[in-house]
C-alpha positions as CSV (number, residue, x, y, z in Angstrom):
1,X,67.0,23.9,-28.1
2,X,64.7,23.4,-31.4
3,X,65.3,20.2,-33.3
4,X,66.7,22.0,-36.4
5,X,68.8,24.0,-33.9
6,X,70.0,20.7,-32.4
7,X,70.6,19.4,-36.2
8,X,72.6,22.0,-37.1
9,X,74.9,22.2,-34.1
10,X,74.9,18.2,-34.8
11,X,76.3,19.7,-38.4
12,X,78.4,22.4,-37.2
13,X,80.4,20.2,-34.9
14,X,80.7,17.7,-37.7
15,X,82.5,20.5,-39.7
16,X,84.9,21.1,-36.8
17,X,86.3,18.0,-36.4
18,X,86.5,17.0,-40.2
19,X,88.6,20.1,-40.6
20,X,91.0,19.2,-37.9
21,X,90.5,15.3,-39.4
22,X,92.0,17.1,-43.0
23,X,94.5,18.6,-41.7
24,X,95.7,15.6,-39.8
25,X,95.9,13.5,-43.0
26,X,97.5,16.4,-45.0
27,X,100.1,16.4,-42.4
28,X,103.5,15.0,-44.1
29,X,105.1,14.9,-40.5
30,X,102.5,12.7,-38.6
31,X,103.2,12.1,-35.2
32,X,102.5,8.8,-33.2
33,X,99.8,11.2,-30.9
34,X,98.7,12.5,-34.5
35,X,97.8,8.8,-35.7
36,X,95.9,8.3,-32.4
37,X,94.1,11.5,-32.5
38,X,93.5,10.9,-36.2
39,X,91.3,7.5,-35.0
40,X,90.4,9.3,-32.4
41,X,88.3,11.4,-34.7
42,X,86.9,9.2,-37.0
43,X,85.3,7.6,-34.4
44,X,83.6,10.4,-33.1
45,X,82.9,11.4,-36.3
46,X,81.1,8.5,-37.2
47,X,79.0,9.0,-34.2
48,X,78.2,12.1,-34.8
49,X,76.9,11.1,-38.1
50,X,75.4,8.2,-37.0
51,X,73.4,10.3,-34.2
52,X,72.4,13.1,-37.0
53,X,71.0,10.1,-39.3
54,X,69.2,8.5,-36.2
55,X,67.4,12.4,-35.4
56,X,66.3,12.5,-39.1
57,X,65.3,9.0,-39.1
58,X,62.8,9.7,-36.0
59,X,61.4,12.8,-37.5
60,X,61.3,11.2,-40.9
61,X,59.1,8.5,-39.1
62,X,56.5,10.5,-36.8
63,X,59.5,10.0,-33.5
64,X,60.6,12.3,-31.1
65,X,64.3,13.3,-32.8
66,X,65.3,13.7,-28.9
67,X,65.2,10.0,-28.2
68,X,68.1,8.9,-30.7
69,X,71.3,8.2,-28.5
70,X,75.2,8.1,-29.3
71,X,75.5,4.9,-29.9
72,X,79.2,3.2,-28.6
73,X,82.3,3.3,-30.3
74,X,81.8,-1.1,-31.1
75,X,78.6,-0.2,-32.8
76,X,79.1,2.2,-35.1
77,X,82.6,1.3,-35.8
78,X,80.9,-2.4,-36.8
79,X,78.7,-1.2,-39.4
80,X,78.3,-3.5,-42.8
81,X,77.7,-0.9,-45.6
């Protein structure tokens, strides 16, 4: 698979599991399993983004996109913004 095709599928599966994130919070009921799945998701969420923005870093910089790695849950969760 291309690097732009792996980008985008990066992207696509983004999308996916923002929309179920949305609807989670929208949810009035929540349920316990809801809550977890909720943090669940915005873990790998930030993974996912954290991988995307590793690829474009690497091409940005002369590197082979295929060498950035999902990083752990501890890592990215730990980030100082």
């Amino acid at each position: 698979m291309e690097n732009h095709e792996q980008d985008l599928a990066a992207v696509s599966h983004i999308q996916k599991l923002a929309a179920e994130e949305h609807k989670l919070f929208e949810s009035k009921t929540r349920t316990d399993a809801d809550t977890k799945r909720l943090k669940h998701l915005q873990v790998q969420l930030d993974q996912c983004w954290d991988l995307l923005r590793q690829r474009r870093a690497a091409r940005e910089t002369g590197h082979d996109p295929k060498d950035a790695q999902l990083r752990p849950q501890n890592v990215v969760e730990n980030y100082k913004g």
